[in-house]
PDB file of N, CA, C and O in Angstrom, chain B, residues numbered from 101:
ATOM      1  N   UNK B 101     104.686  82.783  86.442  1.00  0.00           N
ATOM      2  CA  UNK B 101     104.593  83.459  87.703  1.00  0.00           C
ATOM      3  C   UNK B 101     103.185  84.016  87.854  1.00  0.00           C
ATOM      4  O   UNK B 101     102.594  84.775  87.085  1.00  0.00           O
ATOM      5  N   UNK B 102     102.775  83.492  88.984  1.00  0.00           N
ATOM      6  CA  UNK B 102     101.469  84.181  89.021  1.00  0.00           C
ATOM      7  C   UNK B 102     101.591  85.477  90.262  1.00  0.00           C
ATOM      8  O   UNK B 102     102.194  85.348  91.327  1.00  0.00           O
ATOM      9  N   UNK B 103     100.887  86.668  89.827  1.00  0.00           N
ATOM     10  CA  UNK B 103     101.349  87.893  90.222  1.00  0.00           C
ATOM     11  C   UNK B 103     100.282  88.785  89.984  1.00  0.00           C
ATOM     12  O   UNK B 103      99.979  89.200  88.866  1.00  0.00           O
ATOM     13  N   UNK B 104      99.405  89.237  91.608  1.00  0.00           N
ATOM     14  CA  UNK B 104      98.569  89.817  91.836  1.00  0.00           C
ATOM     15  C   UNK B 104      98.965  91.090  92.632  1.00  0.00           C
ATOM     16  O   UNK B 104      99.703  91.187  93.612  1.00  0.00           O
ATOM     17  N   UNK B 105      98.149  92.216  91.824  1.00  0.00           N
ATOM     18  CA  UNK B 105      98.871  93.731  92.837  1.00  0.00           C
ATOM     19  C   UNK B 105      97.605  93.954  92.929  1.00  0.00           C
ATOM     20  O   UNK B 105      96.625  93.502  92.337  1.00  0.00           O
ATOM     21  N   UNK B 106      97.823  95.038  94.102  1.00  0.00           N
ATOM     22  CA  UNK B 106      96.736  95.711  94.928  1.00  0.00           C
ATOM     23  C   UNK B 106      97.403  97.053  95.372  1.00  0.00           C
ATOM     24  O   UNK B 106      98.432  97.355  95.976  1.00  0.00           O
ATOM     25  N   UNK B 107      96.538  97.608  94.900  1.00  0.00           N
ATOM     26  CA  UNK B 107      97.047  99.490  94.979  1.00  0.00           C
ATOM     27  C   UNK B 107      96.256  99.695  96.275  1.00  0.00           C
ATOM     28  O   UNK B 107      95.046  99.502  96.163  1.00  0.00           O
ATOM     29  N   UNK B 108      96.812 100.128  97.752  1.00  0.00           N
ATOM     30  CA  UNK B 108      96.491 100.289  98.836  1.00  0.00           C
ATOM     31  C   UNK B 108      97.296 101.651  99.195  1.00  0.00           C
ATOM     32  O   UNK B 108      98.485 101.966  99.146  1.00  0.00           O
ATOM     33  N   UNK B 109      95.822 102.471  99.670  1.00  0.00           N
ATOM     34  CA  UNK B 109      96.375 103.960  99.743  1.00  0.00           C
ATOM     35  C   UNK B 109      97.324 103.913 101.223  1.00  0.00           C
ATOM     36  O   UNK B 109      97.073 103.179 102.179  1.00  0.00           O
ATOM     37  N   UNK B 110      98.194 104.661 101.154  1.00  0.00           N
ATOM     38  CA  UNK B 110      98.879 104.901 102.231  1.00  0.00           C
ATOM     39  C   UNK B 110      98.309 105.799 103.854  1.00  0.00           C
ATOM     40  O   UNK B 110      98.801 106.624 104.624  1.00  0.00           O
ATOM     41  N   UNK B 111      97.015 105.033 103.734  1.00  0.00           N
ATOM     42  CA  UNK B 111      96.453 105.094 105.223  1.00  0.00           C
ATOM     43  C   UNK B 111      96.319 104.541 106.128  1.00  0.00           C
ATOM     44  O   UNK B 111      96.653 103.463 105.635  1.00  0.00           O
ATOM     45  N   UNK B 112      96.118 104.319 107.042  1.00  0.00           N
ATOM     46  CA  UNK B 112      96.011 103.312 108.235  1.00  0.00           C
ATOM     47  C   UNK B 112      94.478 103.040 107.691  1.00  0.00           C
ATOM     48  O   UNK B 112      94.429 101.909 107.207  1.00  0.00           O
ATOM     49  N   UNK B 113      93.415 103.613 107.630  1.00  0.00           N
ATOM     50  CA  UNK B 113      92.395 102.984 106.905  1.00  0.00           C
ATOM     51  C   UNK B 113      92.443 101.940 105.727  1.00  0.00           C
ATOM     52  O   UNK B 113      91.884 100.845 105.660  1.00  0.00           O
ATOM     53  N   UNK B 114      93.292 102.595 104.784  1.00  0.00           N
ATOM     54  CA  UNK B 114      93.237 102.027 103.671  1.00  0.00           C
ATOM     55  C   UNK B 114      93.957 100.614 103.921  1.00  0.00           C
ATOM     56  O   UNK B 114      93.354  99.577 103.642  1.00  0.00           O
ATOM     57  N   UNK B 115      95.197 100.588 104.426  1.00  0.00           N
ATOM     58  CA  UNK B 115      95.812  99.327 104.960  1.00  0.00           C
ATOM     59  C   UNK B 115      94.969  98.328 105.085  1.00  0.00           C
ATOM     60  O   UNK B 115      94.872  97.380 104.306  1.00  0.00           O
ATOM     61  N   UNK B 116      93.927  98.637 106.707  1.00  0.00           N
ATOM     62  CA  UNK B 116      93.025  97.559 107.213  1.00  0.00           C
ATOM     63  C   UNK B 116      91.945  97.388 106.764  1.00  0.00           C
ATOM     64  O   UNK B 116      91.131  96.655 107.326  1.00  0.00           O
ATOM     65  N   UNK B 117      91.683  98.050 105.604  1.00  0.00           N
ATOM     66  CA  UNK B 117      90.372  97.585 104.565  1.00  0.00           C
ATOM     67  C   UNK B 117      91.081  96.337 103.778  1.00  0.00           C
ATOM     68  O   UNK B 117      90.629  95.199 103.648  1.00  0.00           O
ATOM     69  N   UNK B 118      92.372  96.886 103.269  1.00  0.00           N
ATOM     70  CA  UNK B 118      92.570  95.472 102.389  1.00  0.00           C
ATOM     71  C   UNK B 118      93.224  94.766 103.000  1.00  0.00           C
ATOM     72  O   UNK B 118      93.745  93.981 102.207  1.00  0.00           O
ATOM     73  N   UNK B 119      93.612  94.507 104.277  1.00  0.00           N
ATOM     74  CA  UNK B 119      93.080  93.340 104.961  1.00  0.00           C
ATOM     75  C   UNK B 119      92.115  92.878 105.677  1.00  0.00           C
ATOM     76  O   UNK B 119      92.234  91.906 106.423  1.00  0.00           O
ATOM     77  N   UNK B 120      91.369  93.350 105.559  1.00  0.00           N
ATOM     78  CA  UNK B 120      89.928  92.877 106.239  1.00  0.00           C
ATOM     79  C   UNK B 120      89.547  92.454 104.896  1.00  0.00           C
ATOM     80  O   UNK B 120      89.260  91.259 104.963  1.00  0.00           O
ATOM     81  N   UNK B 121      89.443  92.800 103.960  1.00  0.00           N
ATOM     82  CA  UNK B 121      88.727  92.585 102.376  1.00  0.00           C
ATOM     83  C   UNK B 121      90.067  90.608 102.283  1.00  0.00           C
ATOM     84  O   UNK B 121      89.768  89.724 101.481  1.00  0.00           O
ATOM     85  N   UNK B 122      90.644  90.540 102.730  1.00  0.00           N
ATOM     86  CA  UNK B 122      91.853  89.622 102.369  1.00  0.00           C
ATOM     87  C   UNK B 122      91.458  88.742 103.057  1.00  0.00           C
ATOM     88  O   UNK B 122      91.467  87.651 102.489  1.00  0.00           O
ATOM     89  N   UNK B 123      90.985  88.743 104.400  1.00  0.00           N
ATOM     90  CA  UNK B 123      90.695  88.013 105.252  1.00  0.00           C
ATOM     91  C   UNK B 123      89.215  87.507 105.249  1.00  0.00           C
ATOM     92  O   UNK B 123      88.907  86.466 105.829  1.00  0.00           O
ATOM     93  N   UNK B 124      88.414  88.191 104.652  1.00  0.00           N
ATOM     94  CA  UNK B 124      86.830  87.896 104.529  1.00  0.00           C
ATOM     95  C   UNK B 124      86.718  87.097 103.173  1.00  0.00           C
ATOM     96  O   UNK B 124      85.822  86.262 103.048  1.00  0.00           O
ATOM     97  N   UNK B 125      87.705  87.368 102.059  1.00  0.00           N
ATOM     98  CA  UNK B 125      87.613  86.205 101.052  1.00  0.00           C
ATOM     99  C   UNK B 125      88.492  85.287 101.451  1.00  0.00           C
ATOM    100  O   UNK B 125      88.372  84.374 100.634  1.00  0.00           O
ATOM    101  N   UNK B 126      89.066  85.083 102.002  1.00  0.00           N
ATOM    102  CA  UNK B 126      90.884  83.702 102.115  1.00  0.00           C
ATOM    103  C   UNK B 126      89.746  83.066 103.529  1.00  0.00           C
ATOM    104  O   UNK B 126      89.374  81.893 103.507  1.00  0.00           O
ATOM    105  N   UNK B 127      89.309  84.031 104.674  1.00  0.00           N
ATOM    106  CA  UNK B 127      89.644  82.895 105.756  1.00  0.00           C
ATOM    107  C   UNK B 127      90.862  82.910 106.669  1.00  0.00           C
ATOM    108  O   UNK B 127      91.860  83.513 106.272  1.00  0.00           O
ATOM    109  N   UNK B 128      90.878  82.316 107.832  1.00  0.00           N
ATOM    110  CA  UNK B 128      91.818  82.592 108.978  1.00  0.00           C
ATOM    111  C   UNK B 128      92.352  81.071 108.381  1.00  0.00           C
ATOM    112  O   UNK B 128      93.359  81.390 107.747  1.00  0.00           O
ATOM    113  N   UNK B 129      92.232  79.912 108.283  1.00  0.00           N
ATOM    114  CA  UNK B 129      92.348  78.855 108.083  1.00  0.00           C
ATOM    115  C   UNK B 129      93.559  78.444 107.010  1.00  0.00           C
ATOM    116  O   UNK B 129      94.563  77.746 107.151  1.00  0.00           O
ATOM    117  N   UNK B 130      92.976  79.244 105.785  1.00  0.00           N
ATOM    118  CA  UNK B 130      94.027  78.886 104.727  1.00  0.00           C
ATOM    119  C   UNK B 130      95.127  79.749 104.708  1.00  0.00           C
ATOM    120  O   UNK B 130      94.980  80.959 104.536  1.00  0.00           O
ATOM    121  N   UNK B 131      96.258  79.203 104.877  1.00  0.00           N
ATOM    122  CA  UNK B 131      98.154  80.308 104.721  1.00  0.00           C
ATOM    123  C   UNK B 131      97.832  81.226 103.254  1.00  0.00           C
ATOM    124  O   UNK B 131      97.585  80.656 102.192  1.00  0.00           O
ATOM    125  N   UNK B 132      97.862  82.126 103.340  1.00  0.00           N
ATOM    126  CA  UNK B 132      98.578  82.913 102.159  1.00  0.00           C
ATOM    127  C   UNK B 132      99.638  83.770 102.348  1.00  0.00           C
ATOM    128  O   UNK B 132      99.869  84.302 103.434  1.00  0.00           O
ATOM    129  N   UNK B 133     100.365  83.952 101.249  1.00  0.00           N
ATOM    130  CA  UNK B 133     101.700  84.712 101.186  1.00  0.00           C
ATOM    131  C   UNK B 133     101.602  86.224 100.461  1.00  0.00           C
ATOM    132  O   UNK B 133     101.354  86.551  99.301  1.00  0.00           O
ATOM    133  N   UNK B 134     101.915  87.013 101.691  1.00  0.00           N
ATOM    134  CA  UNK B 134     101.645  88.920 101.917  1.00  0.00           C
ATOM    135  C   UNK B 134     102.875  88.785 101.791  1.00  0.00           C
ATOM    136  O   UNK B 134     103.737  88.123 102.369  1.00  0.00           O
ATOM    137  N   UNK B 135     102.839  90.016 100.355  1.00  0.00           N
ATOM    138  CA  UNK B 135     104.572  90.979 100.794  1.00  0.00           C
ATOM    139  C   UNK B 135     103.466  92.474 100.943  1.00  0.00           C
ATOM    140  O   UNK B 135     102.297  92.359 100.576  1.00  0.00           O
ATOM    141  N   UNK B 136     103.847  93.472 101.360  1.00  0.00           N
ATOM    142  CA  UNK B 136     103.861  95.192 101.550  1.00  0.00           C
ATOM    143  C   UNK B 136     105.033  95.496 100.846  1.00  0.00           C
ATOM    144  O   UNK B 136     106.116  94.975 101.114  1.00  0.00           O
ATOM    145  N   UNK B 137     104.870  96.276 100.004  1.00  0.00           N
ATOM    146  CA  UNK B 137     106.219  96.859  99.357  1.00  0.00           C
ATOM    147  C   UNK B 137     105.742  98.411  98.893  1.00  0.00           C
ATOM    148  O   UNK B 137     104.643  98.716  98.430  1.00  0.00           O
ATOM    149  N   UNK B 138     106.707  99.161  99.110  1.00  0.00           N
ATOM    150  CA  UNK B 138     106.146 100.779  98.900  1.00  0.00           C
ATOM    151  C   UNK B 138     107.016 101.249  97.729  1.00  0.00           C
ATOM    152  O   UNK B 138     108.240 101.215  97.859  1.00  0.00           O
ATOM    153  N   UNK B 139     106.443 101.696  96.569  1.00  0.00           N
ATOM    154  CA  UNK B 139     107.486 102.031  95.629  1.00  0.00           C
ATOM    155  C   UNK B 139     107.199 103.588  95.113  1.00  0.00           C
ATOM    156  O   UNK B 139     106.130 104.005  94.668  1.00  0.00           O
ATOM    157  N   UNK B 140     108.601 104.438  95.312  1.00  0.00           N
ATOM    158  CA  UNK B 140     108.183 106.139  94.817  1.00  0.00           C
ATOM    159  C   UNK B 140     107.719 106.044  93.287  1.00  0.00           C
ATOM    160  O   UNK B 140     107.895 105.105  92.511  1.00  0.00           O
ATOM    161  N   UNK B 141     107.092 107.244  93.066  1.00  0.00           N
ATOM    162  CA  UNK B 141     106.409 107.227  91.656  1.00  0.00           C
ATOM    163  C   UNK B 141     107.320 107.347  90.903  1.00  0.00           C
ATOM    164  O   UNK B 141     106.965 107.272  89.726  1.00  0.00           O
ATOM    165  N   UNK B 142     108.841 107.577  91.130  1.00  0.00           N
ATOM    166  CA  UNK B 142     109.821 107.340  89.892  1.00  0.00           C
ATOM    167  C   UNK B 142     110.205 106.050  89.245  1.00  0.00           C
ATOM    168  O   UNK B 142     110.669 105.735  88.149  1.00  0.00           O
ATOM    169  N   UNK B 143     109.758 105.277  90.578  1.00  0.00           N
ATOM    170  CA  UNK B 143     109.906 103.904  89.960  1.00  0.00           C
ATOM    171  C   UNK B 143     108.957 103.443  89.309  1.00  0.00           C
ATOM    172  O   UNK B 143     109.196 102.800  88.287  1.00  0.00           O
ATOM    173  N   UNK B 144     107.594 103.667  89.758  1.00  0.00           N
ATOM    174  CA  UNK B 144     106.515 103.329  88.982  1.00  0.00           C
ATOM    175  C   UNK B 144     106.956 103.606  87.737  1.00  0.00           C
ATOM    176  O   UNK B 144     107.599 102.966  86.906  1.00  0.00           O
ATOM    177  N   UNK B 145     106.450 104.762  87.775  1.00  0.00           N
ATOM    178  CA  UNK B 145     106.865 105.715  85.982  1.00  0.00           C
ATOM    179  C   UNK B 145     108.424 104.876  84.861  1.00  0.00           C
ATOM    180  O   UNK B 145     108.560 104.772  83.642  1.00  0.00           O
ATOM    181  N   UNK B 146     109.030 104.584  85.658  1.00  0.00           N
ATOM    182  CA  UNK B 146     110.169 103.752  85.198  1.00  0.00           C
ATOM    183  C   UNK B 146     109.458 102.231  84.679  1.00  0.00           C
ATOM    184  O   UNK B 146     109.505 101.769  83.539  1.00  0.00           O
ATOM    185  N   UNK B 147     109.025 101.834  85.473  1.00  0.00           N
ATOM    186  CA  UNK B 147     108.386 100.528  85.271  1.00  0.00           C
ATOM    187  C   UNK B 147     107.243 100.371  84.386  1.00  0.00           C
ATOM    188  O   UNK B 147     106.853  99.425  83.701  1.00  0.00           O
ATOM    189  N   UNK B 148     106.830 101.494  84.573  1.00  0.00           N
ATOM    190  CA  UNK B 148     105.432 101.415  83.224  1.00  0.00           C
ATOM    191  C   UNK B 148     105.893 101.351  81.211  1.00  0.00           C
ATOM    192  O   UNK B 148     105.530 100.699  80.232  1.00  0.00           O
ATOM    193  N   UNK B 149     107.007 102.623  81.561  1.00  0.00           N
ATOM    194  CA  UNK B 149     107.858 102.897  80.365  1.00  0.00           C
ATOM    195  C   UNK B 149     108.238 101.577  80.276  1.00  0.00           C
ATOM    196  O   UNK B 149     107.331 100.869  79.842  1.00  0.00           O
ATOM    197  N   UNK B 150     109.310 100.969  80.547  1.00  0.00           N
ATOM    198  CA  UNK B 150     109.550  99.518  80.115  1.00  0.00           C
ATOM    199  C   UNK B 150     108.643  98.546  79.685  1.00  0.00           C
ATOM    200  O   UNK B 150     108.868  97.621  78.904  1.00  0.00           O
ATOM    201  N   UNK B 151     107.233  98.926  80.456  1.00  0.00           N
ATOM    202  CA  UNK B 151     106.702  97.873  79.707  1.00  0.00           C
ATOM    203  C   UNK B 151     105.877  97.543  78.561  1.00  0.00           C
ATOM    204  O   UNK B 151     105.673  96.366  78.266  1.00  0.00           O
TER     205      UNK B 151
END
């Protein structure tokens, strides 16, 4: 599985930087596949411990 994260602050700035930063390396041309997923820090913290 190939599996890239991107820590994007919860701003309306921060949002459209990393897509503007997404779009200035990819291109309008080539498809790529965006999920947004918001996770509370209990889950983080859960998820780190496991690993």
């Amino acid at each position: 599985m190939n599996l890239t994260i991107h820590y994007v602050p919860l701003t309306d700035t921060g949002l459209f930087r990393a897509l503007y930063r997404l779009k200035s390396r990819h291109g309008l041309h080539h498809p790529i596949r965006l999920s947004i997923d918001t996770l509370g820090n209990q889950m983080v913290e859960s998820a780190l411990e496991k690993a």
